[in-house]
N, C-alpha and C positions, 0 to 999 in steps of 0.2 A: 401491375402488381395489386392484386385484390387482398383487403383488410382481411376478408375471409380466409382465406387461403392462409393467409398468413397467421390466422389462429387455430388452423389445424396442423398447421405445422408449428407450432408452437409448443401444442398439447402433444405431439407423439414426442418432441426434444424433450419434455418434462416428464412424460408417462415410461415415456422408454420401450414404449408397446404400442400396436397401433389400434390395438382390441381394448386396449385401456383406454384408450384417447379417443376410441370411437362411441366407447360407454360413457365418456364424458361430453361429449357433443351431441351424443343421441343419434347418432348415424350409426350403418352399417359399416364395417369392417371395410369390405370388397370397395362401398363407394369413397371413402377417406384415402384410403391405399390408393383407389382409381385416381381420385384427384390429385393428390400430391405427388404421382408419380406424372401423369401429363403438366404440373409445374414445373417437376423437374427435365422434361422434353423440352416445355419452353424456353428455359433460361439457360439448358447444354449446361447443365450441373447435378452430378448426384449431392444429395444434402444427408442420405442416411446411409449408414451400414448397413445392410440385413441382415440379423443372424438369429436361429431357433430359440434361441434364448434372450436376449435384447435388442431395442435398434442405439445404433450411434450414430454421430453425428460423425458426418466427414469435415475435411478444413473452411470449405465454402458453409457446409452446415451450422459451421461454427461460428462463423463471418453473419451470415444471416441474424442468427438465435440474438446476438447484443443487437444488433437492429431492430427485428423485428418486434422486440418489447417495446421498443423507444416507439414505434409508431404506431402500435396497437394500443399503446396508453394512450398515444396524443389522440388517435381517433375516437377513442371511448372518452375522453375529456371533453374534446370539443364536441361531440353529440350530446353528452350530456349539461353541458352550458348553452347548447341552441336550444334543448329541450326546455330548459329552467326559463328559458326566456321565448318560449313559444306563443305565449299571451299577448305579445307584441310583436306585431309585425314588420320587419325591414322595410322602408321608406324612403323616399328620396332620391337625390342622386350622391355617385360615389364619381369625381373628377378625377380621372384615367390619363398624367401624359404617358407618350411613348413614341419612338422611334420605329425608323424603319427595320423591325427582326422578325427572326422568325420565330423566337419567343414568344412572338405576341396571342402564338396561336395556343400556347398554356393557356396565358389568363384569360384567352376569348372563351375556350369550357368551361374554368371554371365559372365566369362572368356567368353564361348561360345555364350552368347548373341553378348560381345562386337564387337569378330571376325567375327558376323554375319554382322554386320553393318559398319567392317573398316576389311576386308579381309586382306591385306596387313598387320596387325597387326600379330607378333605370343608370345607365352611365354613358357619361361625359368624356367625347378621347378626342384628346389633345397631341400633335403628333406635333414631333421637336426633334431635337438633337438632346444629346448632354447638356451642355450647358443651357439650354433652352428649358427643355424640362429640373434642370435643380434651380433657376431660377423662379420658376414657378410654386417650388415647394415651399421654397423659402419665403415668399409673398405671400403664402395662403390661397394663390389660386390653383392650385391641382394637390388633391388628396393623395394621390399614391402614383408612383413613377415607374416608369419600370429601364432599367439601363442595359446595356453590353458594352461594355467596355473596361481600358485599362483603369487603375485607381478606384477608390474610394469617393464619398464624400464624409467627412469626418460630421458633419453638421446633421446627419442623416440616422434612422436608424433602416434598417432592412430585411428582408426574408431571401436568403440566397434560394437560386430555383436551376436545375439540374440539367439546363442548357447550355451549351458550349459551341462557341461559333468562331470559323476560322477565317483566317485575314486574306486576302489575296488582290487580285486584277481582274476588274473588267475592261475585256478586250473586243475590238471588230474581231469578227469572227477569220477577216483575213489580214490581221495582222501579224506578224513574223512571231509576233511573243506565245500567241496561242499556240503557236505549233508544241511549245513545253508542256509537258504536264505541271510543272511548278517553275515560281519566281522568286530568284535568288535575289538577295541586295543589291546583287552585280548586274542584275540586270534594269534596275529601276534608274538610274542616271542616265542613261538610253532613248528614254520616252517622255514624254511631255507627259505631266499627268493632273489627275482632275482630286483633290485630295479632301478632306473635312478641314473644317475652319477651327476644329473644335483644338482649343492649345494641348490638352490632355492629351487628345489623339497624337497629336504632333510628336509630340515630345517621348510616351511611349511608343511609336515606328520608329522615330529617330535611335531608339536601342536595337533597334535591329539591324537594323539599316548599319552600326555603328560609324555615323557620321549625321553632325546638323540635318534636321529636315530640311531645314530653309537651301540647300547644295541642290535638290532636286532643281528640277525644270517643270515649277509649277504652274500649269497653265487657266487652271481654275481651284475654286476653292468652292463647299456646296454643304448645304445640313441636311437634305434628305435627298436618296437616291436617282429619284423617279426623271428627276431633271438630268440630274448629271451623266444618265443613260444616255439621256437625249444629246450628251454634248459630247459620251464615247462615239455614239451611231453615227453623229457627222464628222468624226475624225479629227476633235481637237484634242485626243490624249485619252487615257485610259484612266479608271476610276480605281480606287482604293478605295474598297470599300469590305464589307461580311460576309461570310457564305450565304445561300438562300434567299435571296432578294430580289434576282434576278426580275422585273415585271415580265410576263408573259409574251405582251406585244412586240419585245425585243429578243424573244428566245436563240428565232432563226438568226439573229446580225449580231446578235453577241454571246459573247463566255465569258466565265469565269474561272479563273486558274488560281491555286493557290499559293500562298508564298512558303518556301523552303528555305531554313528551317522554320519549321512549323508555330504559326503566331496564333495566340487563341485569346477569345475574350467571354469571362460568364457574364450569365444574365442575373439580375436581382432586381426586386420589389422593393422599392425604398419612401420613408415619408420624414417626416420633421419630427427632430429628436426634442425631445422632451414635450409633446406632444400627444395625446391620445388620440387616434384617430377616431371618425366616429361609426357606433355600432355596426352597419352594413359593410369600411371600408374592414374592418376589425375581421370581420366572419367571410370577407374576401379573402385574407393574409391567411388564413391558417387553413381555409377550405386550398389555399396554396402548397402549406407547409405538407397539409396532409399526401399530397400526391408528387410529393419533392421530398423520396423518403432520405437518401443519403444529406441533404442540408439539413433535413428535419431534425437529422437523430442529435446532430451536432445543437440546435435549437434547445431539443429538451433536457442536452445534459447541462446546457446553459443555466437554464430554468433551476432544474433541480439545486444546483451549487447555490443557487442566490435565493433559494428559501421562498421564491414566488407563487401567490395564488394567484392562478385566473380568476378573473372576473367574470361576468355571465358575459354569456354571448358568444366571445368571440376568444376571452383568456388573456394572458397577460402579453403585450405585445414585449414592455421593456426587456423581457428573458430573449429575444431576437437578434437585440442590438446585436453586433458584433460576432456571428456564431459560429463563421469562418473566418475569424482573424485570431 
């Protein structure tokens, strides 16, 4: 979803004409029409009415127009707070935990956007589990975290980010469980299995599961994947773990199935509440928010309610706290 795009189609929702809207961006007619009609191919949604006389907006048109304000202000905001502060340059390093997801491949673009624009900037990644990484935030050694998983931290503030990853089993490729396309609760007492240490986790499977975790047949316990692969592929049990993680080296000897009914965990950017992060981690968070429009919009109507200015750079993080709860 290009900012662009979405200020042309902003201007025909308001103009109500695409010849007006085209006179107000200074394009042709033909190319505005071109464009927002190949938008509308990409996302398999009409957004306007056509008619000789006005355009309107359809119901998804309508869904869009309250969004698309929310993030075309925050983009015009934050460009103009990196501009105000363009006499200085980003520096340093920004200390990066995170886990094994596949979220991580969000914040690697943005990372590399940022260092495109402030060279002297580098980061710091720190890979952990949950509990690994909010310990670290809370000590002061890691600036910004990035989580998937069930709960909160209340100690925290965050930037929710528009991935979503679902629970399942990895399996030997010739274990009887693969042969399902999905795993039920009812099949989890069955197998020996390799699970996170992490209590959180524990505790939200165990709702699914409806029954204690601790009932399973656990045969190992692990904070990051990569190993616990190693201990599906030799057959001591099967791993609970996130969609996407799969390591390559184990494609061929293992799967991954998901569990039914369907278990999901988001992703979010999280750092220490009542703390400011500093300037570089700052201009990370919102170069975030900007391309995470559905958390975004919920952000700036945050913002708005509690009367917040940004500050140069990066704007005010405390309007974040809390923007999906």
């Amino acid at each position: 979803m290009e900012i662009r795009i979405l200020r042309y189609f902003l201007a025909v929702a308001e103009e109500q004409s695409f010849s007006r809207a085209a006179a107000r961006l200074h394009l042709s007619q033909p190319a505005l029409s071109q464009q927002l009609g190949a938008y509308e191919d990409e996302i398999g949604a009409r957004l306007f009415v056509r008619s000789p006389k006005r355009i309107e907006l359809t119901d998804k048109g309508r869904m869009l127009l309250r969004r698309a304000r929310d993030i075309v202000e925050l983009a015009a905001r934050t460009e103009e707070s990196l501009k105000a502060d363009g006499d200085r340059d980003l520096s340093g390093s920004v200390v990066i935990g995170a886990g094994e997801v596949a979220a991580f491949g969000r914040l690697a673009r943005a990372m590399k956007t940022l260092r495109a624009a402030h060279p002297k900037l580098n980061f710091r990644i720190i890979s952990g589990n949950g509990e690994d990484l909010a310990g670290g935030i809370a000590n002061g050694t890691i600036d910004l975290a990035l989580f998937v998983g069930p709960g909160r931290y209340e100690e925290f503030d965050y930037q929710d980010l528009p991935d979503t990853h679902r629970w399942g089993l990895l399996l030997k490729a010739d274990d009887p469980l693969a042969r399902k396309k999905a795993i039920t609760p009812k099949d989890l007492p069955k197998t020996p299995v390799i699970a996170s240490r992490q209590r959180m986790v524990m505790n939200f499977l165990a709702g699914w599961l409806g029954q204690p975790f601790s009932q399973l047949n656990i045969a190992a316990t692990y904070n990051l994947l990569y190993n616990a692969a190693h201990l599906v592929s030799e057959g001591l049990g099967a791993a609970i773990c996130l969609d996407g993680l799969l390591p390559a080296v184990f494609s061929k000897k293992l799967v991954f199935r998901p569990f039914s009914p369907v278990l999901t965990s988001d992703a979010y950017l999280a750092w220490k509440r009542g703390t400011t992060p500093s300037p570089a981690a700052q201009a990370l968070i919102h170069l975030l928010a900007i391309t995470s429009p559905d958390r975004t919009s919920r952000a700036c109507s945050r913002r708005r309610s509690q009367s917040i200015s940004p500050p140069p750079c990066a704007g005010s993080l405390r309007a974040v706290r809390g923007a999906s709860s």
